[in-house]
PDBQT receptor file of N, H, CA, C and O in Angstrom, charges set to zero:
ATOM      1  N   UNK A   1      10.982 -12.556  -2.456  1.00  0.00    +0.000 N 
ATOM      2  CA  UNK A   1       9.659 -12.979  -2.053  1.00  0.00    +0.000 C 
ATOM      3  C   UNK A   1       8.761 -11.755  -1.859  1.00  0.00    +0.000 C 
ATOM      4  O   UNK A   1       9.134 -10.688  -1.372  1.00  0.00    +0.000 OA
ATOM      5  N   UNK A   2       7.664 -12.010  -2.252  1.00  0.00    +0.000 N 
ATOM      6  H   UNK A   2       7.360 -12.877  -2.647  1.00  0.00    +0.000 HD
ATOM      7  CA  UNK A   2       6.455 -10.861  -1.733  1.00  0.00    +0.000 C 
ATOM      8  C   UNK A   2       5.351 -11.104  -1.684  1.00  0.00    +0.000 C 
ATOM      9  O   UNK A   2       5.025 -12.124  -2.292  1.00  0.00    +0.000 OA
ATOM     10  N   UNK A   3       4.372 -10.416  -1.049  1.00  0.00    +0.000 N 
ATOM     11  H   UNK A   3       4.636  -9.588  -0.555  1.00  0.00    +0.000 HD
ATOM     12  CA  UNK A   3       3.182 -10.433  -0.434  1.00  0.00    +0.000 C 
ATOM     13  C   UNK A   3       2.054 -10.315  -0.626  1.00  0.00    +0.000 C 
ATOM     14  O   UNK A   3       1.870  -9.101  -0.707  1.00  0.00    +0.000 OA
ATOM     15  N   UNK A   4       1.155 -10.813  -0.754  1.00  0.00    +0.000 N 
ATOM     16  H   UNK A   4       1.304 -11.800  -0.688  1.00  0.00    +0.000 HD
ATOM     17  CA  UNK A   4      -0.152 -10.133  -1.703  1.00  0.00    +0.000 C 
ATOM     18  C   UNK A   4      -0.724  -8.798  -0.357  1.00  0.00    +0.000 C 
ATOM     19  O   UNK A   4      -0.567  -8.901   0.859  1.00  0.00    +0.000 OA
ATOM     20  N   UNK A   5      -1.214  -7.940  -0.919  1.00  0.00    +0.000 N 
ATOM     21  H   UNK A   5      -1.341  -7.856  -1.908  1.00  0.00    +0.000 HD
ATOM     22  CA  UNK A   5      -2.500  -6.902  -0.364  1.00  0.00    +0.000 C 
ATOM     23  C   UNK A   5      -2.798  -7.727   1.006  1.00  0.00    +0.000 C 
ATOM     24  O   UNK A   5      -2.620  -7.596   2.218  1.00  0.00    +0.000 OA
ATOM     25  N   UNK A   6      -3.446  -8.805  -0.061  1.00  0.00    +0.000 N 
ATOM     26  H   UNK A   6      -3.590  -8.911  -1.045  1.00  0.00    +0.000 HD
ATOM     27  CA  UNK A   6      -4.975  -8.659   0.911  1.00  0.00    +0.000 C 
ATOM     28  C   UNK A   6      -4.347  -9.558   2.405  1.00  0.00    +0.000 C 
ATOM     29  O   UNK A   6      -5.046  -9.773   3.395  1.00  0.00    +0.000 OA
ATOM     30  N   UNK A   7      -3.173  -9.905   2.284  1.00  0.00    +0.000 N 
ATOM     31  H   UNK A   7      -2.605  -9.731   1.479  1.00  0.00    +0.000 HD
ATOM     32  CA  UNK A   7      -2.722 -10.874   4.036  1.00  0.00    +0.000 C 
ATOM     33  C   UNK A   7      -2.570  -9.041   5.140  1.00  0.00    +0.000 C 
ATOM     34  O   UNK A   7      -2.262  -8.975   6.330  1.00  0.00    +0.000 OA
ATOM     35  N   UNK A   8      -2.867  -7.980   4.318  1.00  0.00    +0.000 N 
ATOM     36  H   UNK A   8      -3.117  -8.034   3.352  1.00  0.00    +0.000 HD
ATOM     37  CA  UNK A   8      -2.637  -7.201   5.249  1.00  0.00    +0.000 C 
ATOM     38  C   UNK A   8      -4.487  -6.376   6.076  1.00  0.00    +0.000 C 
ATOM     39  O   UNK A   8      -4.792  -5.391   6.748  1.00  0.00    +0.000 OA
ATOM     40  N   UNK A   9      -5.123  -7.432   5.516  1.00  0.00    +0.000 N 
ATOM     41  H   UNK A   9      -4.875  -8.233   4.970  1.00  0.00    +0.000 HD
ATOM     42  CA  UNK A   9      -6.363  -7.284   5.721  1.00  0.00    +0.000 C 
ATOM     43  C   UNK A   9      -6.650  -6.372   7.481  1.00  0.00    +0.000 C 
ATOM     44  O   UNK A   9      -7.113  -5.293   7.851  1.00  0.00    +0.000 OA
ATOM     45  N   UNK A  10      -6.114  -7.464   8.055  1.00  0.00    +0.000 N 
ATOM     46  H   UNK A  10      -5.738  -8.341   7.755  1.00  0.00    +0.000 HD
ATOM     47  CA  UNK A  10      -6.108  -6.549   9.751  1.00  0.00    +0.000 C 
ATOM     48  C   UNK A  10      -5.154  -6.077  10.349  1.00  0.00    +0.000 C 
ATOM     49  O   UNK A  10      -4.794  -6.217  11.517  1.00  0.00    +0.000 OA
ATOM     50  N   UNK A  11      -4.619  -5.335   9.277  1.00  0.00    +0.000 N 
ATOM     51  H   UNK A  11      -4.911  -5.221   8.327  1.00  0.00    +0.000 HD
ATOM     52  CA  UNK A  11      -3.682  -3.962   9.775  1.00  0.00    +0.000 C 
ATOM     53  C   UNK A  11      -4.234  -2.736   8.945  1.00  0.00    +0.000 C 
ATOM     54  O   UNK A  11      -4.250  -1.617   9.459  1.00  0.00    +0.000 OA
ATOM     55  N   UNK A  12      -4.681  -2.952   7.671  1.00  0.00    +0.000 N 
ATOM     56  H   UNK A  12      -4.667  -3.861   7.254  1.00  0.00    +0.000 HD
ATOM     57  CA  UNK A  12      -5.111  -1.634   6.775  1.00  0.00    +0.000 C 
ATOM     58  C   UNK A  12      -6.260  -2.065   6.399  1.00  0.00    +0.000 C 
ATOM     59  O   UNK A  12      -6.555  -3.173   5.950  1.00  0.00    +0.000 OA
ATOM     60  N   UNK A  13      -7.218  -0.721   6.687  1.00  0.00    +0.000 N 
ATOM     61  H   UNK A  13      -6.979   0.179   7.052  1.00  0.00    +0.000 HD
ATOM     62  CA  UNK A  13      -8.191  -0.558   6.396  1.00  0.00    +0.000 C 
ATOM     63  C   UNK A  13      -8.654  -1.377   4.934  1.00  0.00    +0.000 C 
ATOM     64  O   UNK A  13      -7.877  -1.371   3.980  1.00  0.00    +0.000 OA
ATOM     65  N   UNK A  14      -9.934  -2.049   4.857  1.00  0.00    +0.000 N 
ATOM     66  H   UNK A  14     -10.565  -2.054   5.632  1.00  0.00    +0.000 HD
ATOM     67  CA  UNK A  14      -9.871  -2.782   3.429  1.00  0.00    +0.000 C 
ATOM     68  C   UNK A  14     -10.501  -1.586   2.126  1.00  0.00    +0.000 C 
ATOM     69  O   UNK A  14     -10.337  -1.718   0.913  1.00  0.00    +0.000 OA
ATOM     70  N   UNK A  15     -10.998  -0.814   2.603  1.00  0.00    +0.000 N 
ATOM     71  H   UNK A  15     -11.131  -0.707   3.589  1.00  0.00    +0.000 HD
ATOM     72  CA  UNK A  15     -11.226   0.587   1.420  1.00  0.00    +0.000 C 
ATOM     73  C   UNK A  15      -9.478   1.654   1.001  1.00  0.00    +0.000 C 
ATOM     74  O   UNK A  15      -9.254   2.511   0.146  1.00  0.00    +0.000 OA
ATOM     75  N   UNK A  16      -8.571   1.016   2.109  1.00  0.00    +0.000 N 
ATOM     76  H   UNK A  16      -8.754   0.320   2.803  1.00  0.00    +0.000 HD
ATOM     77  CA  UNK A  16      -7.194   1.453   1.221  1.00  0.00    +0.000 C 
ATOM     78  C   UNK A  16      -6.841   0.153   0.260  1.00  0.00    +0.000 C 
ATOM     79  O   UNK A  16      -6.957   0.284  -0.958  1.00  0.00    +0.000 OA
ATOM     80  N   UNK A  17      -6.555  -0.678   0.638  1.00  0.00    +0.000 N 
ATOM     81  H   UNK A  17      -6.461  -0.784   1.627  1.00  0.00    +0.000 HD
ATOM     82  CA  UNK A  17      -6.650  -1.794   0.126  1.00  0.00    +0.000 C 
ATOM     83  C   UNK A  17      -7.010  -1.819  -1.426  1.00  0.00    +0.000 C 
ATOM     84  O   UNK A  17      -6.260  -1.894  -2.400  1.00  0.00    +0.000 OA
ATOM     85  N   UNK A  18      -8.584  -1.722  -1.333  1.00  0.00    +0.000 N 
ATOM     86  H   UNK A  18      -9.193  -1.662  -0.542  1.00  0.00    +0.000 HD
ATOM     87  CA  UNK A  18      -8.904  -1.638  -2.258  1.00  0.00    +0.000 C 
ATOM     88  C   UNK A  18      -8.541   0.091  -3.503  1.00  0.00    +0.000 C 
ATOM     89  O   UNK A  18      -9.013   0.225  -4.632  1.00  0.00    +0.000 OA
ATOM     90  N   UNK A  19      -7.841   0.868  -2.956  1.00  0.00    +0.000 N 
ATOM     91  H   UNK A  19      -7.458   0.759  -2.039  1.00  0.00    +0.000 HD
ATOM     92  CA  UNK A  19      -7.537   1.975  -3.582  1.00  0.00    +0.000 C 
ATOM     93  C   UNK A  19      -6.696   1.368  -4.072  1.00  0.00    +0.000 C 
ATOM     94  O   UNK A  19      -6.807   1.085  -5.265  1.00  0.00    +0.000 OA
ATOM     95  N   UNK A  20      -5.616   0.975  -3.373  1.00  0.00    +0.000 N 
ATOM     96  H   UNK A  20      -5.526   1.205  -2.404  1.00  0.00    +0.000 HD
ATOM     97  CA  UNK A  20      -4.110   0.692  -3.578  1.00  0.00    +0.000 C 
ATOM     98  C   UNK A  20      -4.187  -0.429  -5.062  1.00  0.00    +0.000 C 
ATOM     99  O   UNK A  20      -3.375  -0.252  -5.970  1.00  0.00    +0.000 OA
ATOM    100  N   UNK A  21      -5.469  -1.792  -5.169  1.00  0.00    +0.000 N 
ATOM    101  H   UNK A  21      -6.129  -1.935  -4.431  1.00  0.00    +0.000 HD
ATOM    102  CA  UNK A  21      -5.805  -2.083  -5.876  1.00  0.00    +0.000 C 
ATOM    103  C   UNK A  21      -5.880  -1.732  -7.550  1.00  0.00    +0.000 C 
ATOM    104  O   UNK A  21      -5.314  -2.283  -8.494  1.00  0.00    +0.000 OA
ATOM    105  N   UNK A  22      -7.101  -0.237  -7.492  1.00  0.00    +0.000 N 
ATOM    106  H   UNK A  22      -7.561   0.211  -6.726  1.00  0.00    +0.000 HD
ATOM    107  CA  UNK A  22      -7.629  -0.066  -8.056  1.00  0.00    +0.000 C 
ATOM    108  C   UNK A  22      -6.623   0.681  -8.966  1.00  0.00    +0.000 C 
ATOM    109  O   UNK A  22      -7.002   1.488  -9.816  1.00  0.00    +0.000 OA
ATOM    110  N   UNK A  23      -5.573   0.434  -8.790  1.00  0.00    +0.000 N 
ATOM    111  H   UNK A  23      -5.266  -0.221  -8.100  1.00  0.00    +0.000 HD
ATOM    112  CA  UNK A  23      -4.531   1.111  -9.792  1.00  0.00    +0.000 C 
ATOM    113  C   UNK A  23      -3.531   0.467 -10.083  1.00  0.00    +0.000 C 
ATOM    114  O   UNK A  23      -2.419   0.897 -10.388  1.00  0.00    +0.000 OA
ATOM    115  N   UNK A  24      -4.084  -1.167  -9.954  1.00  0.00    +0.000 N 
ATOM    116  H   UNK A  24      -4.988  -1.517  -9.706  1.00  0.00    +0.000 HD
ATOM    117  CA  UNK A  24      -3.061  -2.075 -10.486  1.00  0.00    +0.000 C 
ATOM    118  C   UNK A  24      -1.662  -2.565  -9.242  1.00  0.00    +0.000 C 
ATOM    119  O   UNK A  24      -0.530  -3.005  -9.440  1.00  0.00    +0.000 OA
ATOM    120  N   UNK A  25      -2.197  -2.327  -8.345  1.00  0.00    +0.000 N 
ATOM    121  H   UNK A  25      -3.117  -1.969  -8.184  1.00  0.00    +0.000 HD
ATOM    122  CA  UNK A  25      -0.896  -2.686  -6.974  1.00  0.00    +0.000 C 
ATOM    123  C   UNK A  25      -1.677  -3.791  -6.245  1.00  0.00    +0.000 C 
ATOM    124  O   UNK A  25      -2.854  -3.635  -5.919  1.00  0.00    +0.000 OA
ATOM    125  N   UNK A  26      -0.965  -4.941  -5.995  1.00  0.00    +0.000 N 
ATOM    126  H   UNK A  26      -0.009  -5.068  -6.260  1.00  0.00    +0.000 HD
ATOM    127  CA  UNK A  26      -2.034  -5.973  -5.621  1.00  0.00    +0.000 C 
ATOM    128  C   UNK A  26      -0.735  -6.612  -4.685  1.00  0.00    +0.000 C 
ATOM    129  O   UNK A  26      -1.094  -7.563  -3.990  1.00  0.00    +0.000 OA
ATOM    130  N   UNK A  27       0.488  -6.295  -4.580  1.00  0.00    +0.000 N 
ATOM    131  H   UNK A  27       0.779  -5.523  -5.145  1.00  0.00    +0.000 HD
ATOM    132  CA  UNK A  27       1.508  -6.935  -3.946  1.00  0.00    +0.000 C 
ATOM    133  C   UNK A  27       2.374  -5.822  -3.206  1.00  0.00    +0.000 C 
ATOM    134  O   UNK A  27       2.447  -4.640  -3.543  1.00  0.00    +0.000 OA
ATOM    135  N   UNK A  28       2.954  -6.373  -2.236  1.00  0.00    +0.000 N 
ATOM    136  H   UNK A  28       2.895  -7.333  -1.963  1.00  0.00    +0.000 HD
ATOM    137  CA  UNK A  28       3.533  -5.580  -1.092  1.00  0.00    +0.000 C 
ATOM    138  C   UNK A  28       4.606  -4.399  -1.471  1.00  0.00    +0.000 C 
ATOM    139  O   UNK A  28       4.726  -3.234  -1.090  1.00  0.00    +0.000 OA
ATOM    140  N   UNK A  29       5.274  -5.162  -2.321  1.00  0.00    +0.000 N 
ATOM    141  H   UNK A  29       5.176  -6.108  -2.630  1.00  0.00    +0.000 HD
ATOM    142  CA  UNK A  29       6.603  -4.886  -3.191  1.00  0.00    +0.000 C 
ATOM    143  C   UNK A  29       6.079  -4.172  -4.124  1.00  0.00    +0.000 C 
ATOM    144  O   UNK A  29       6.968  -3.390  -4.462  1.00  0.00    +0.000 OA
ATOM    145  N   UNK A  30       4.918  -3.933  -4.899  1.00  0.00    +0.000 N 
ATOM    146  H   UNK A  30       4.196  -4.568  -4.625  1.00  0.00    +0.000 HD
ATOM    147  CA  UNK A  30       4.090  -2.822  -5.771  1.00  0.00    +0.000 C 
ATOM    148  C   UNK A  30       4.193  -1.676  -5.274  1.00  0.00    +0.000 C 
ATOM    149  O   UNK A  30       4.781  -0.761  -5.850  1.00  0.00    +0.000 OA
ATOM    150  N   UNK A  31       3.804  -1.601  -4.485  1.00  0.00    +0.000 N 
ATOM    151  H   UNK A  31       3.326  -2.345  -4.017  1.00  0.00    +0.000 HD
ATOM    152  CA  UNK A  31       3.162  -0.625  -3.268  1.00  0.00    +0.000 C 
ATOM    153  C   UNK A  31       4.379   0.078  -2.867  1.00  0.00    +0.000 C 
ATOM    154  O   UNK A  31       4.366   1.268  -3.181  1.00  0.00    +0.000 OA
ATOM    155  N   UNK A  32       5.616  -0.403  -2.150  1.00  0.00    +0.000 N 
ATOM    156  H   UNK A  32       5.626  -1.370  -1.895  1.00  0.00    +0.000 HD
ATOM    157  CA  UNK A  32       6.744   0.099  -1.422  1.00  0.00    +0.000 C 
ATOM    158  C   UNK A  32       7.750   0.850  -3.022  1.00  0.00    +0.000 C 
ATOM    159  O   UNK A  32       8.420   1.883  -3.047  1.00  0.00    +0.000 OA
ATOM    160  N   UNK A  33       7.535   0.032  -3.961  1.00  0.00    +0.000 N 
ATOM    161  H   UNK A  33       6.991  -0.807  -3.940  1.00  0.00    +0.000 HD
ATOM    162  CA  UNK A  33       8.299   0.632  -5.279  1.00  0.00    +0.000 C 
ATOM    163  C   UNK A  33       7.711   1.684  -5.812  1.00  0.00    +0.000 C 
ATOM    164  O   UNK A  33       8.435   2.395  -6.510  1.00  0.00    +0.000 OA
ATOM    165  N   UNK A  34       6.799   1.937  -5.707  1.00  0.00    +0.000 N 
ATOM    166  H   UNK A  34       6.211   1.360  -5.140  1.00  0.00    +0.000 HD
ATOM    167  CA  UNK A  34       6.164   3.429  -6.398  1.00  0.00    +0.000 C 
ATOM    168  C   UNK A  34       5.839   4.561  -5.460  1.00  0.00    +0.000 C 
ATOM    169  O   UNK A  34       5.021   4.537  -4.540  1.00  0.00    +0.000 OA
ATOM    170  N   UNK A  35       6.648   5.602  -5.859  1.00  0.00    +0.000 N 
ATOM    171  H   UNK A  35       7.313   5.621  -6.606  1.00  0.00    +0.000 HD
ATOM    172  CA  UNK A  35       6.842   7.040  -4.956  1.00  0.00    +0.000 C 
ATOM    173  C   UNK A  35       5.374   7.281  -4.234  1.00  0.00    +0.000 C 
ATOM    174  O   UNK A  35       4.295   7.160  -4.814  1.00  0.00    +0.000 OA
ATOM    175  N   UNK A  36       5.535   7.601  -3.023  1.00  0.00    +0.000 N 
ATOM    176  H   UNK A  36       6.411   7.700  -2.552  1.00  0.00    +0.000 HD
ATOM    177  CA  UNK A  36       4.682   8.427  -2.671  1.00  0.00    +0.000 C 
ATOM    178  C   UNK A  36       4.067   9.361  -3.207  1.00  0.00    +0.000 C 
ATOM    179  O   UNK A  36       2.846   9.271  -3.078  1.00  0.00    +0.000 OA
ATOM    180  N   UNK A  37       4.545  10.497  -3.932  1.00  0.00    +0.000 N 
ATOM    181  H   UNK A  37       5.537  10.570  -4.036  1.00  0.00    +0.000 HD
ATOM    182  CA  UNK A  37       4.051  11.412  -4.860  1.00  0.00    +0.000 C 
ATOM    183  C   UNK A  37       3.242  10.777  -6.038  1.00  0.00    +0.000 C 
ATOM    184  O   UNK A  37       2.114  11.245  -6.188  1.00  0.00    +0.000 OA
ATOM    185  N   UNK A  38       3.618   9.818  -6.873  1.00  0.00    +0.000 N 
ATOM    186  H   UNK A  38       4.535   9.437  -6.751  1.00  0.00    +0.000 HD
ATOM    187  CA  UNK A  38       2.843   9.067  -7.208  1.00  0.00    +0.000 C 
ATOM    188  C   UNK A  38       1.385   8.021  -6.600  1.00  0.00    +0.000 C 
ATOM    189  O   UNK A  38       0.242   7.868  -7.031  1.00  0.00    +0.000 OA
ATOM    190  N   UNK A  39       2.015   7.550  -5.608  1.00  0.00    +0.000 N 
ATOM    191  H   UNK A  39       2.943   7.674  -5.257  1.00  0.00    +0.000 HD
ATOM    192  CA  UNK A  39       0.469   7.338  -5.053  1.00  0.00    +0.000 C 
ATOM    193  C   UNK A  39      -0.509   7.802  -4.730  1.00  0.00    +0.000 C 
ATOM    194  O   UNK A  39      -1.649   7.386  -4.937  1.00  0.00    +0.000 OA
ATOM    195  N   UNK A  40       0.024   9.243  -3.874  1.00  0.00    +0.000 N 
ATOM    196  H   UNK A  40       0.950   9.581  -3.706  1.00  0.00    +0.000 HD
ATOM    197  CA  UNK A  40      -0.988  10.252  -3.943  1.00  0.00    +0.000 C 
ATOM    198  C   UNK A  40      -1.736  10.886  -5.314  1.00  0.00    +0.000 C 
ATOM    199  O   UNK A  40      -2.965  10.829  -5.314  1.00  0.00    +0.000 OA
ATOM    200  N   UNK A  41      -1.201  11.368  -6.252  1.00  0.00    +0.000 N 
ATOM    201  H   UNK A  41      -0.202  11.414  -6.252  1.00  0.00    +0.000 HD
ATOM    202  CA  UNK A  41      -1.740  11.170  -7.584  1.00  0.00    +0.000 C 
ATOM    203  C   UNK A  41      -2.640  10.161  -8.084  1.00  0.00    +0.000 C 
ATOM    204  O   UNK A  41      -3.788  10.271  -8.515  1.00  0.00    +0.000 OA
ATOM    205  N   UNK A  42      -2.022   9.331  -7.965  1.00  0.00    +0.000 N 
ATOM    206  H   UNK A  42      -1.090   9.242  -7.615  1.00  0.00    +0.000 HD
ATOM    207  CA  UNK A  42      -3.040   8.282  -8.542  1.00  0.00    +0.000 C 
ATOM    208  C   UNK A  42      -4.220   7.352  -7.279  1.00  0.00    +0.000 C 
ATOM    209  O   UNK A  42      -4.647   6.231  -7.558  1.00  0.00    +0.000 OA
ATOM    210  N   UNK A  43      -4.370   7.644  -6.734  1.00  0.00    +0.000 N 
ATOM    211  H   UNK A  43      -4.024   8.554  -6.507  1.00  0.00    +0.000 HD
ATOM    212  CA  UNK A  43      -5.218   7.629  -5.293  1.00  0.00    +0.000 C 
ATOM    213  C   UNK A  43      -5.474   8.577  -4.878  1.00  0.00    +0.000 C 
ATOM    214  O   UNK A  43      -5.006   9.692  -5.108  1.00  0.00    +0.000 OA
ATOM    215  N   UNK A  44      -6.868   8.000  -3.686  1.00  0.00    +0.000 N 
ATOM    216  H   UNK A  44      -7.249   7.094  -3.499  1.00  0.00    +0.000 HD
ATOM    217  CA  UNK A  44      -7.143   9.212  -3.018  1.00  0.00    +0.000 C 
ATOM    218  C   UNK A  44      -6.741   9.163  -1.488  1.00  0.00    +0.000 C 
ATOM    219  O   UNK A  44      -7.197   9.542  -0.408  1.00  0.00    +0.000 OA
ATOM    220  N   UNK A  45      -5.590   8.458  -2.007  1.00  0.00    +0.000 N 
ATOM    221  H   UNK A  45      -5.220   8.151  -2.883  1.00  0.00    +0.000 HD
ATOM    222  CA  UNK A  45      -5.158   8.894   0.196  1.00  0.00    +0.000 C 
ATOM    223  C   UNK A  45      -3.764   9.726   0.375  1.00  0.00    +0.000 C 
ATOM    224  O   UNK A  45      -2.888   9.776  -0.489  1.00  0.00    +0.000 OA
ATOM    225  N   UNK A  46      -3.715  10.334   1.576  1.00  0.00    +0.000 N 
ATOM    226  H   UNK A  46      -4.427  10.293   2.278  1.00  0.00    +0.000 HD
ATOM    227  CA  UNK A  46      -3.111  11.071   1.630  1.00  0.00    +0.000 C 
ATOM    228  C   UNK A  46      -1.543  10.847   1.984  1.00  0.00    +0.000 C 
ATOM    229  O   UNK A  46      -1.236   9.659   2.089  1.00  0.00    +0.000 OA
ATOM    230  N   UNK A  47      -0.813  11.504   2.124  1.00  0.00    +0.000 N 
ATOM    231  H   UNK A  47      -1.062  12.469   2.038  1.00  0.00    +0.000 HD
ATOM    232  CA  UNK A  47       0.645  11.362   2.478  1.00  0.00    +0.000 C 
ATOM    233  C   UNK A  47       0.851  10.689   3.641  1.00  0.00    +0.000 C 
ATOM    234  O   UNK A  47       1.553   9.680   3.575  1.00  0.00    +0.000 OA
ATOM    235  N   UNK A  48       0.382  11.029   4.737  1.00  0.00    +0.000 N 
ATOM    236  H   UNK A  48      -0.188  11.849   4.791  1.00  0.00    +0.000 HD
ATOM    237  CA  UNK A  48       0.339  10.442   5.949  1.00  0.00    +0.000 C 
ATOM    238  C   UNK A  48       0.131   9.070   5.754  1.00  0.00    +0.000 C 
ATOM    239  O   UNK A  48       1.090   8.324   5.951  1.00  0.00    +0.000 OA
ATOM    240  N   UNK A  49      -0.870   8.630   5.428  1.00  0.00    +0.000 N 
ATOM    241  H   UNK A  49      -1.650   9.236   5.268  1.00  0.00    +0.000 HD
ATOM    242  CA  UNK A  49      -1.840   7.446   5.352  1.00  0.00    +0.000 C 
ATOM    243  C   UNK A  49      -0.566   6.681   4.346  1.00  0.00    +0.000 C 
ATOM    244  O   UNK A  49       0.069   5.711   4.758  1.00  0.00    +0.000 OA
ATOM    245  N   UNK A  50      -0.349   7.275   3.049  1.00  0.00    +0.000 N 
ATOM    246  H   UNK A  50      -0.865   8.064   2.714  1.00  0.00    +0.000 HD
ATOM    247  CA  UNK A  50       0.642   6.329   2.501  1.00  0.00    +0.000 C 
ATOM    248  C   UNK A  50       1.685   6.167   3.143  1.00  0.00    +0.000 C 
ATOM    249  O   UNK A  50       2.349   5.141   2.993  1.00  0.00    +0.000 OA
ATOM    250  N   UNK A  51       2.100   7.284   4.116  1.00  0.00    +0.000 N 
ATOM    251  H   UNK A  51       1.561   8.117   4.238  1.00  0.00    +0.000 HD
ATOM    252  CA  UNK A  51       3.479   6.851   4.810  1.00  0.00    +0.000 C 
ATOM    253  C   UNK A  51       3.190   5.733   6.023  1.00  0.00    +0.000 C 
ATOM    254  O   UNK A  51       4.131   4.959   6.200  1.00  0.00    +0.000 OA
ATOM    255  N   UNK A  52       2.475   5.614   6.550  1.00  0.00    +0.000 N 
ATOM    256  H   UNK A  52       1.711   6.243   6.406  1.00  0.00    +0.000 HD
ATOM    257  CA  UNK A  52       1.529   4.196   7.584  1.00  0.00    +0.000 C 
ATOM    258  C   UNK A  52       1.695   3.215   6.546  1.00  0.00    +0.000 C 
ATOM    259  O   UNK A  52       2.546   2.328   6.615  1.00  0.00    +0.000 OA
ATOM    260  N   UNK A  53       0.937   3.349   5.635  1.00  0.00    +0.000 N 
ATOM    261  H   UNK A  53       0.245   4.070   5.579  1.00  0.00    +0.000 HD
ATOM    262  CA  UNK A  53       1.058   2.271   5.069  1.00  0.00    +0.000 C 
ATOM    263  C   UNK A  53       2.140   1.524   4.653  1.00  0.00    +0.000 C 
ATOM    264  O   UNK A  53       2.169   0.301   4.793  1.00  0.00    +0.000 OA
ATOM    265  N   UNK A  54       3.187   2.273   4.064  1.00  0.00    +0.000 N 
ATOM    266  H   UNK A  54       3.164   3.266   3.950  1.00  0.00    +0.000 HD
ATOM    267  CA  UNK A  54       4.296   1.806   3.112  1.00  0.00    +0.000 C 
ATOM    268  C   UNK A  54       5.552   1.467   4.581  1.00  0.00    +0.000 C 
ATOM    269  O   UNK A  54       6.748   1.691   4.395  1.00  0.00    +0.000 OA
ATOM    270  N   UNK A  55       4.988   0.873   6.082  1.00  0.00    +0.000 N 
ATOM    271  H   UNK A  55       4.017   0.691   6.233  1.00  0.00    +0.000 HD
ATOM    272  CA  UNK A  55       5.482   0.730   7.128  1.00  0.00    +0.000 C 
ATOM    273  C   UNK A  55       5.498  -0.279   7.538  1.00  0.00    +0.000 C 
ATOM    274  O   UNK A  55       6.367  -1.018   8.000  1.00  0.00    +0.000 OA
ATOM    275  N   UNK A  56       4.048  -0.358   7.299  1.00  0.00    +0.000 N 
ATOM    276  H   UNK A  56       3.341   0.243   6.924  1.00  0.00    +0.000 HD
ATOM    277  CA  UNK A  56       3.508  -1.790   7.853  1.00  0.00    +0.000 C 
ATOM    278  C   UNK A  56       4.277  -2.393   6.942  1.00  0.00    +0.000 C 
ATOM    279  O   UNK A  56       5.474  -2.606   7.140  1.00  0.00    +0.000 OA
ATOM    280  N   UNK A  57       3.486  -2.807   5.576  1.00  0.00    +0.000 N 
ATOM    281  H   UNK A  57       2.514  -2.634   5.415  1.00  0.00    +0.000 HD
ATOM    282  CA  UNK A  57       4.755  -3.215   4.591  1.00  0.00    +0.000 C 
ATOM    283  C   UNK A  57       5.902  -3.373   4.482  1.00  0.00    +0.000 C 
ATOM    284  O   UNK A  57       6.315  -4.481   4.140  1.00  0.00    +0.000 OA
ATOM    285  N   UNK A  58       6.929  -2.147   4.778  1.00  0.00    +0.000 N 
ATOM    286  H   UNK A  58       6.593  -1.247   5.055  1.00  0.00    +0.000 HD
ATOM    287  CA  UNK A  58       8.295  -2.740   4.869  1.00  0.00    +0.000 C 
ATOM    288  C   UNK A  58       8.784  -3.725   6.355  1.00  0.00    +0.000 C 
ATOM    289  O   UNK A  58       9.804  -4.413   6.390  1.00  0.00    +0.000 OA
ATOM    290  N   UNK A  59       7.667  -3.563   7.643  1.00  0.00    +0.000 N 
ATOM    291  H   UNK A  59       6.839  -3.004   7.614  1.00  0.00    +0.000 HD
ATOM    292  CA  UNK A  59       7.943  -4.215   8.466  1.00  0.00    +0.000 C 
ATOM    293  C   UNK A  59       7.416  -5.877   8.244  1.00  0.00    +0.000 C 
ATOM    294  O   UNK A  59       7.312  -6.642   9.203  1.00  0.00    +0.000 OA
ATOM    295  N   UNK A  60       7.197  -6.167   7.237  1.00  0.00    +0.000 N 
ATOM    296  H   UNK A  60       7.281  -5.546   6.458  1.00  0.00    +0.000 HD
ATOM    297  CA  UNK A  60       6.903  -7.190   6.361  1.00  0.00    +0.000 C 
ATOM    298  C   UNK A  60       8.135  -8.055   6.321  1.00  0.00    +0.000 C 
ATOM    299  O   UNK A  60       8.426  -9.195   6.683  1.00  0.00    +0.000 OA
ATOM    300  N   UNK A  61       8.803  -6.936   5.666  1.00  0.00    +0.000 N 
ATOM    301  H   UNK A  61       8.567  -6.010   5.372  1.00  0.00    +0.000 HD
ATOM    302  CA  UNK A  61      10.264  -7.466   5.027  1.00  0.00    +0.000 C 
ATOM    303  C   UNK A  61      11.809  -7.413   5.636  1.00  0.00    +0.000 C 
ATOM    304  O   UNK A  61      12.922  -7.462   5.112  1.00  0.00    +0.000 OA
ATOM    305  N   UNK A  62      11.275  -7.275   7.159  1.00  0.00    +0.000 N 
ATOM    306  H   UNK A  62      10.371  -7.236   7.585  1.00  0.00    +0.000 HD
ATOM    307  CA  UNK A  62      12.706  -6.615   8.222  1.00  0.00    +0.000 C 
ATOM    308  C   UNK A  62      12.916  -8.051   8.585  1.00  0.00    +0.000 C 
ATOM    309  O   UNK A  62      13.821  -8.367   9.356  1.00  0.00    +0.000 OA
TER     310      UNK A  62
């Protein structure tokens, strides 16, 4: 099972959201499968911020 983005509306900011988007990641399980090093590359947020993020998310799936 997995999650769309946008149910994480009031936990992450909606301008990550929409980054995380804008490169084709629209589901929870998108997002947690592609490296950090890669996200940072292909986005503009930072390590930190992807590591918050990719938290909330897996606390999704605990």
């Amino acid at each position: 099972m997995d999650v769309d983005l946008d149910e994480f509306a009031d936990e992450i900011d909606t301008w990550i959201l929409d980054e995380l988007k804008g490169i084709g990641l629209d589901t929870a399980k998108s997002v947690l499968d592609m490296s950090n090093a890669d996200l940072i590359s292909r986005t503009e947020l930072e390590q930190e911020t992807i590591e918050e993020i990719k938290k909330i998310l897996e606390a999704e799936f605990e």
